[in-house]
Backbone as a chain_set.jsonl record, in Angstrom:
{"seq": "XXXXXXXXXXXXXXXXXXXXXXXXXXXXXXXXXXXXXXXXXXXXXXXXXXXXXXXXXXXXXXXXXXXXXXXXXXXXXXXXXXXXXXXXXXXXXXXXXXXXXXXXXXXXXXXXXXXXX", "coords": {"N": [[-14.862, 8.567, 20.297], [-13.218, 11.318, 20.431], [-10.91, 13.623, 18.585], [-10.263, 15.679, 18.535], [-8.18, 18.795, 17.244], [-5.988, 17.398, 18.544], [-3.767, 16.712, 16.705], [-2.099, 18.663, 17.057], [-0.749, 19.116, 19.37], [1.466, 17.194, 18.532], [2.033, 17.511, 15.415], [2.276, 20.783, 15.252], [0.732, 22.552, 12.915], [1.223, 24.855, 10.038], [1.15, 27.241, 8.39], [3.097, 28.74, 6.839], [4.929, 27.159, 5.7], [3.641, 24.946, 4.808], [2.3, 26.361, 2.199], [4.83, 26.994, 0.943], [7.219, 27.27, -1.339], [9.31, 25.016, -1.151], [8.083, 23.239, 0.48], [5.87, 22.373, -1.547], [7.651, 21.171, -3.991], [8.492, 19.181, -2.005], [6.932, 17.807, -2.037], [5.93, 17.169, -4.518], [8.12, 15.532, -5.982], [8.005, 13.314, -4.225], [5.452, 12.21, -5.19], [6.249, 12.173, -7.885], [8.577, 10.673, -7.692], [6.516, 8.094, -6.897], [5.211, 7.617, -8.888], [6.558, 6.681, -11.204], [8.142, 4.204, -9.854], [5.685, 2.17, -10.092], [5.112, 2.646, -12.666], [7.011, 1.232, -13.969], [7.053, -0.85, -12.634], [4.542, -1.933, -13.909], [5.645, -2.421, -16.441], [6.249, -5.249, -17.284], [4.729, -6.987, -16.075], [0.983, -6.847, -16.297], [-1.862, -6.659, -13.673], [-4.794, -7.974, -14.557], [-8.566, -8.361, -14.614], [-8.706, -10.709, -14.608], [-6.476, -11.989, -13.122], [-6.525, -11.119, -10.522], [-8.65, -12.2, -9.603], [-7.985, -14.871, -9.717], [-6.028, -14.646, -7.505], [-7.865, -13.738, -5.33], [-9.194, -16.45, -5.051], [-6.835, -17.989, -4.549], [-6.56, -17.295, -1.509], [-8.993, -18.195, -0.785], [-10.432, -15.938, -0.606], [-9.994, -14.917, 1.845], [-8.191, -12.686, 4.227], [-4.572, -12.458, 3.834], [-2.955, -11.617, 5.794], [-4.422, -11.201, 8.208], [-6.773, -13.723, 7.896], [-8.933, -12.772, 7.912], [-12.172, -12.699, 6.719], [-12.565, -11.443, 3.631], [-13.573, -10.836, 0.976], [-15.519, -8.94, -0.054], [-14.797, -6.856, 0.712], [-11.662, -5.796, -0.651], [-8.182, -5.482, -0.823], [-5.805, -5.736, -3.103], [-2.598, -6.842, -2.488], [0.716, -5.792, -2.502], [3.386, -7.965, -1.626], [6.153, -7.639, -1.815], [6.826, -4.141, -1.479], [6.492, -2.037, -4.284], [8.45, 0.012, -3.704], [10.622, -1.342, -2.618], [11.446, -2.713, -4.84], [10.303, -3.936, -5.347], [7.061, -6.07, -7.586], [4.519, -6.282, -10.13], [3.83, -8.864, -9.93], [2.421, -12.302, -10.258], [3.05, -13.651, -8.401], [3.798, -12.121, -6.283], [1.657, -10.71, -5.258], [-0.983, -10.723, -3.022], [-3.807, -10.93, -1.248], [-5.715, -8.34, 0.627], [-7.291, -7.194, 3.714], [-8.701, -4.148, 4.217], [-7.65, -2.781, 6.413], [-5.543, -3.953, 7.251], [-3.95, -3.728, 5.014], [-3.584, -0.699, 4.894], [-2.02, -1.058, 7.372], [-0.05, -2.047, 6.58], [1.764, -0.497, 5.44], [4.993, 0.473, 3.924], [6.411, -2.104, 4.517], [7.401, -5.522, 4.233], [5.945, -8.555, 3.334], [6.968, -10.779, 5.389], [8.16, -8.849, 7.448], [6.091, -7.68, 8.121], [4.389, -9.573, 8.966], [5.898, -11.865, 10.319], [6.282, -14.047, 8.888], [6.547, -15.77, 5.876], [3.93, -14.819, 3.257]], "CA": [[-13.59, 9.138, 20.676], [-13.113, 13.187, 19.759], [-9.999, 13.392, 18.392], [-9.998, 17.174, 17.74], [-6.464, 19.31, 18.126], [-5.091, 16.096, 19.034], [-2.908, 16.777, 15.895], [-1.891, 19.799, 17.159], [0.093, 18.444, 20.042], [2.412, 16.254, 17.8], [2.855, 18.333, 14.839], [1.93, 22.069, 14.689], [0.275, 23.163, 11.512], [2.612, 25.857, 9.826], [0.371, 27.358, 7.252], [3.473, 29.375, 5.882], [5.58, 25.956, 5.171], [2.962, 24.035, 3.747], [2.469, 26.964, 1.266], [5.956, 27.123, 0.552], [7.841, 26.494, -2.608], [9.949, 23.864, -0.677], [6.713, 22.189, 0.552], [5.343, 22.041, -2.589], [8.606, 20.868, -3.916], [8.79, 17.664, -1.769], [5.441, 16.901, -2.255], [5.859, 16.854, -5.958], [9.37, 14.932, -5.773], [7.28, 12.141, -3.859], [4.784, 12.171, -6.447], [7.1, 11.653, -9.486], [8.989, 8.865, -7.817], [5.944, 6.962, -7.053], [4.961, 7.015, -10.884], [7.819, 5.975, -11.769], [8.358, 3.292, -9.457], [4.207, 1.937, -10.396], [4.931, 2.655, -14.287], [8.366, 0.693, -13.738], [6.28, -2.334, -12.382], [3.625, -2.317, -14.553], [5.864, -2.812, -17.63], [6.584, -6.702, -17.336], [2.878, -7.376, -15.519], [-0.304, -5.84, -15.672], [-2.627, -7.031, -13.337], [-5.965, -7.915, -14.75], [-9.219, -8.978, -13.868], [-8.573, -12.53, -14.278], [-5.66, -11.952, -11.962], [-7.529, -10.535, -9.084], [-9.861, -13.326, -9.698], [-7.021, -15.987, -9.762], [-5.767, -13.776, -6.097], [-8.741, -14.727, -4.387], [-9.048, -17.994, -5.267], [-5.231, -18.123, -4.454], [-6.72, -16.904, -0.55], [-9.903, -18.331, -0.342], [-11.298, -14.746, 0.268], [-9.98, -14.492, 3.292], [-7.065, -11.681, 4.209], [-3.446, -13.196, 3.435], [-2.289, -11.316, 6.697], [-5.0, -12.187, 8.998], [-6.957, -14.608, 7.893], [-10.24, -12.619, 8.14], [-13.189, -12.945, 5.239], [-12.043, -9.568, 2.977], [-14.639, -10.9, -0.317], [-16.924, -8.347, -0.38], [-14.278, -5.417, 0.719], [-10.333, -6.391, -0.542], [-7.03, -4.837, -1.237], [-4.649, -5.894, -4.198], [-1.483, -5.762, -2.174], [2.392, -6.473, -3.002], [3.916, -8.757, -0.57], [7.259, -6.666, -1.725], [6.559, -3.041, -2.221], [7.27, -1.043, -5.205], [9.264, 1.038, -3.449], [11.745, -1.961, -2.129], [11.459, -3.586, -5.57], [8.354, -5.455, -5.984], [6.555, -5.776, -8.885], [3.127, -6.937, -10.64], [3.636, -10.567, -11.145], [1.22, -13.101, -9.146], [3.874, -14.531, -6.854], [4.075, -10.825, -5.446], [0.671, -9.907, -4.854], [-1.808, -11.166, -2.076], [-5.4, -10.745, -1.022], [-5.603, -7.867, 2.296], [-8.484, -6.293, 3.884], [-7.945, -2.665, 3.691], [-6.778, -2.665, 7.457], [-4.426, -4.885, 7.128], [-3.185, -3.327, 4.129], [-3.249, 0.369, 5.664], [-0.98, -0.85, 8.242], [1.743, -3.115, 6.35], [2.567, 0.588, 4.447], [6.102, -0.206, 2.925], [6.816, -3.63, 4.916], [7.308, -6.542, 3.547], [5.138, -9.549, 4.458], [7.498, -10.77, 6.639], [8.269, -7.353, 8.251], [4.876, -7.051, 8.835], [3.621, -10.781, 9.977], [6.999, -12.409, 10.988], [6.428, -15.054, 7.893], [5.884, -15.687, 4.003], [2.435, -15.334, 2.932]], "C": [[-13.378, 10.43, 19.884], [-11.449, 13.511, 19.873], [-9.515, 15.045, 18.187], [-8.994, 17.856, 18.716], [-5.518, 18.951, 18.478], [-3.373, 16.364, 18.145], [-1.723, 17.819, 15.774], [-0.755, 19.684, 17.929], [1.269, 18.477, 19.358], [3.208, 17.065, 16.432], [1.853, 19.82, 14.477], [1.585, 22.704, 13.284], [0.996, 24.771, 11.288], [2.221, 26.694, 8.57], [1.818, 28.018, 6.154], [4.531, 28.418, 5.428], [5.136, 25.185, 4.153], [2.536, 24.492, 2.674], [3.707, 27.496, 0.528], [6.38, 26.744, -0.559], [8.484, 25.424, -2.156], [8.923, 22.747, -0.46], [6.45, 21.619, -0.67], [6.831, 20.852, -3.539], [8.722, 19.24, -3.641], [7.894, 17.187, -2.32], [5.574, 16.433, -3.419], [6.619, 15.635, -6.4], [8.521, 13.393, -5.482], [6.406, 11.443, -4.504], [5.1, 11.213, -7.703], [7.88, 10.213, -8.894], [8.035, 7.286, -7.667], [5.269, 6.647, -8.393], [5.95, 6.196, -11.435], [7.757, 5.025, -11.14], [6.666, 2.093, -10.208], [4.53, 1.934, -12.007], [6.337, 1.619, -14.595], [7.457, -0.941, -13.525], [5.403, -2.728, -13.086], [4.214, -2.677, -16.37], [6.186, -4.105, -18.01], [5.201, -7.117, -16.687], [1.924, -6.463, -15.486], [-0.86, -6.711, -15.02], [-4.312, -6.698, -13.514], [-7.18, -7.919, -14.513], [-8.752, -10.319, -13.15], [-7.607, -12.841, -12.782], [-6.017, -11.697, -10.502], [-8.17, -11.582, -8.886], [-9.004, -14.795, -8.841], [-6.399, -15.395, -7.64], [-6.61, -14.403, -5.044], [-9.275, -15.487, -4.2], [-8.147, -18.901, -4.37], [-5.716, -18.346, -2.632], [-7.642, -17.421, -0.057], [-10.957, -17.097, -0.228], [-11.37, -14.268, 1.495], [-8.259, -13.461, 3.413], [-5.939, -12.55, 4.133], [-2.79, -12.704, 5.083], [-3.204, -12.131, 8.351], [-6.444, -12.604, 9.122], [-8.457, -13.774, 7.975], [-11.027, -12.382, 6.801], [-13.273, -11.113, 4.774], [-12.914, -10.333, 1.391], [-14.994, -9.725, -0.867], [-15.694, -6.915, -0.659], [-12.544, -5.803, 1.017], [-9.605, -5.37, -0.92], [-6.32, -6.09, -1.824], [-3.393, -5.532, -3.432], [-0.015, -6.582, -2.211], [2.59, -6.852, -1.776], [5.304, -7.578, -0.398], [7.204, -5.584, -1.788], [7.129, -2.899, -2.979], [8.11, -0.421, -4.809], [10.314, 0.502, -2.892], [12.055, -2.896, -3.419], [10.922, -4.693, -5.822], [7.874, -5.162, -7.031], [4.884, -6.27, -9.154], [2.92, -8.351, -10.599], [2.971, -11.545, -9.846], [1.928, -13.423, -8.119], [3.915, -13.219, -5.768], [2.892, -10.358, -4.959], [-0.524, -10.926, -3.52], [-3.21, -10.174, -1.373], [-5.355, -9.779, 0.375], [-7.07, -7.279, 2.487], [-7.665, -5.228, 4.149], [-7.076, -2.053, 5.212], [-5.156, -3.012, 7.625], [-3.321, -4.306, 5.86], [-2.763, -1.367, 4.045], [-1.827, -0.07, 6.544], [-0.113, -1.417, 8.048], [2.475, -1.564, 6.136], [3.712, -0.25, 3.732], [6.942, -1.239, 3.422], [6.213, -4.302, 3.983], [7.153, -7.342, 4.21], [5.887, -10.026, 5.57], [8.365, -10.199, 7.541], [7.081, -7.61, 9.41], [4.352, -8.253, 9.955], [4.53, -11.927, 10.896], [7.088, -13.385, 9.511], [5.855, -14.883, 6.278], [4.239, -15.689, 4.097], [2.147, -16.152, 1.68]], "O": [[-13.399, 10.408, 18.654], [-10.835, 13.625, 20.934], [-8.44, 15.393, 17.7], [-8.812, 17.803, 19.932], [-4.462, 19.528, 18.735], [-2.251, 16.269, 18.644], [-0.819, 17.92, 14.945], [0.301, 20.06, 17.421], [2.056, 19.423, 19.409], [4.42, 17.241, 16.306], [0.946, 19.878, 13.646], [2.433, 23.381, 12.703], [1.219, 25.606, 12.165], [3.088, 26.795, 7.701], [1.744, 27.877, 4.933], [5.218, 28.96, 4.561], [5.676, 24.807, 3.113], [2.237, 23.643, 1.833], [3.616, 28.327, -0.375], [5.883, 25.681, -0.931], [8.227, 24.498, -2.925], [8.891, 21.654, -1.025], [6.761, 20.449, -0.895], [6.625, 19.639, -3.51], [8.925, 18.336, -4.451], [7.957, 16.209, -3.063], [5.365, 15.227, -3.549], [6.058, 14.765, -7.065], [8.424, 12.514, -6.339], [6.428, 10.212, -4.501], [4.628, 10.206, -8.232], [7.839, 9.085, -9.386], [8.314, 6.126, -7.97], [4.889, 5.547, -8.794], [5.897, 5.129, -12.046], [7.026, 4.312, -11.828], [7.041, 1.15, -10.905], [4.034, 0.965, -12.581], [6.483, 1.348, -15.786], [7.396, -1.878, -14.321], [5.242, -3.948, -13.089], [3.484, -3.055, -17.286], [6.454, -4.204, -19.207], [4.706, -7.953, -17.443], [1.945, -5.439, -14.803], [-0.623, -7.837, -15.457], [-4.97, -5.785, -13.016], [-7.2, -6.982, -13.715], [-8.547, -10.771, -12.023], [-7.848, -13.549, -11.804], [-5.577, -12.298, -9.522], [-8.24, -11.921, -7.704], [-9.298, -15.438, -7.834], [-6.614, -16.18, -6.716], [-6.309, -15.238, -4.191], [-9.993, -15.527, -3.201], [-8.381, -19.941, -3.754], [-5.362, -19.435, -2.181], [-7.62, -17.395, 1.173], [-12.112, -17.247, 0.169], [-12.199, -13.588, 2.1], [-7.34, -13.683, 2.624], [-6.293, -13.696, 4.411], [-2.07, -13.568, 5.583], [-2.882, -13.021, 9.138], [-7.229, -12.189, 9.975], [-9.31, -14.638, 8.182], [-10.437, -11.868, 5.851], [-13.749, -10.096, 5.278], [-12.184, -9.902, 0.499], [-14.808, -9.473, -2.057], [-15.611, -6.203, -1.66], [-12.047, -6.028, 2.12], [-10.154, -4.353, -1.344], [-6.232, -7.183, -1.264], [-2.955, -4.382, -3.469], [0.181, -7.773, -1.969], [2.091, -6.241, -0.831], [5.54, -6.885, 0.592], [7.953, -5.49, -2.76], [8.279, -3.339, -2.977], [8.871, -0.103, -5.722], [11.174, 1.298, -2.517], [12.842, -3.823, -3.231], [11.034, -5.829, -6.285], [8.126, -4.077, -7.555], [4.184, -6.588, -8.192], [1.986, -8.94, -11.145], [3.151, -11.335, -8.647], [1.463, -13.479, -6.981], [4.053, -13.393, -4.557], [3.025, -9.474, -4.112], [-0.392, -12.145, -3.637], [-3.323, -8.968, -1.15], [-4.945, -10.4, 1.355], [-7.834, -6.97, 1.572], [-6.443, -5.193, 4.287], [-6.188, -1.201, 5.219], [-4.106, -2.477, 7.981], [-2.103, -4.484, 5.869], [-1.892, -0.873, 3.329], [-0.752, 0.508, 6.386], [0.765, -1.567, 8.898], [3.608, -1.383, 6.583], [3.541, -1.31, 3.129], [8.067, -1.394, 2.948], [5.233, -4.127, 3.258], [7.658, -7.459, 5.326], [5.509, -9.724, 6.702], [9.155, -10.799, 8.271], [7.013, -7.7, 10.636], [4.046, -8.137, 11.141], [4.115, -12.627, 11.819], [8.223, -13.373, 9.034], [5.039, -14.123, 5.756], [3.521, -16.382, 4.817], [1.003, -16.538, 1.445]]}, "num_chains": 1, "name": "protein.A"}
């Protein structure tokens, strides 16, 4: 599938925006709050090895969303996001393959799957 220009359509590339001080600007803005939010969570839990370990144990090795064998190739991913007030701590985190965890973005598991994982 040749996807080229496609992008072009939808949103017009604006070379003198995206070099803009405003551009730059948000971008940065977006930046700093996701440190913060990530350095905010990581001060009551780090997640370790062991933890990861303990994760897919927790899963079997199989995706928490759906259910497919993610072993070899996993995502670490918050049930709650950081950015709705999730944090590090084991009850929050679950086993995804990287699809699955591409497309929750900032849903919460049961946003994304209808139910708790």
């Amino acid at each position: 599938m040749i996807r080229t220009g496609k992008i072009r359509e939808y949103k017009p590339y604006n070379p003198k925006y995206y070099s803009s001080v405003k551009s730059r600007l948000k971008k940065r803005s977006r930046h700093l709050k996701r440190r913060v939010l990530k350095k905010n969570a990581d001060l009551e839990f780090v997640v370790s090895h062991e933890t990861i370990k303990k994760i897919i144990d927790k899963y079997n090795g199989k995706c928490a969303y759906c259910n497919k064998d993610c072993s070899d190739n996993f995502h670490i991913d918050h049930k709650v996001p950081l950015s709705k007030g999730g944090g590090n701590e084991f009850k929050n985190l679950a086993l995804s393959c990287p699809r699955c965890n591409f497309s929750k973005k900032d849903k919460t598991d049961v946003e994304f799957v209808g139910r708790k994982v």
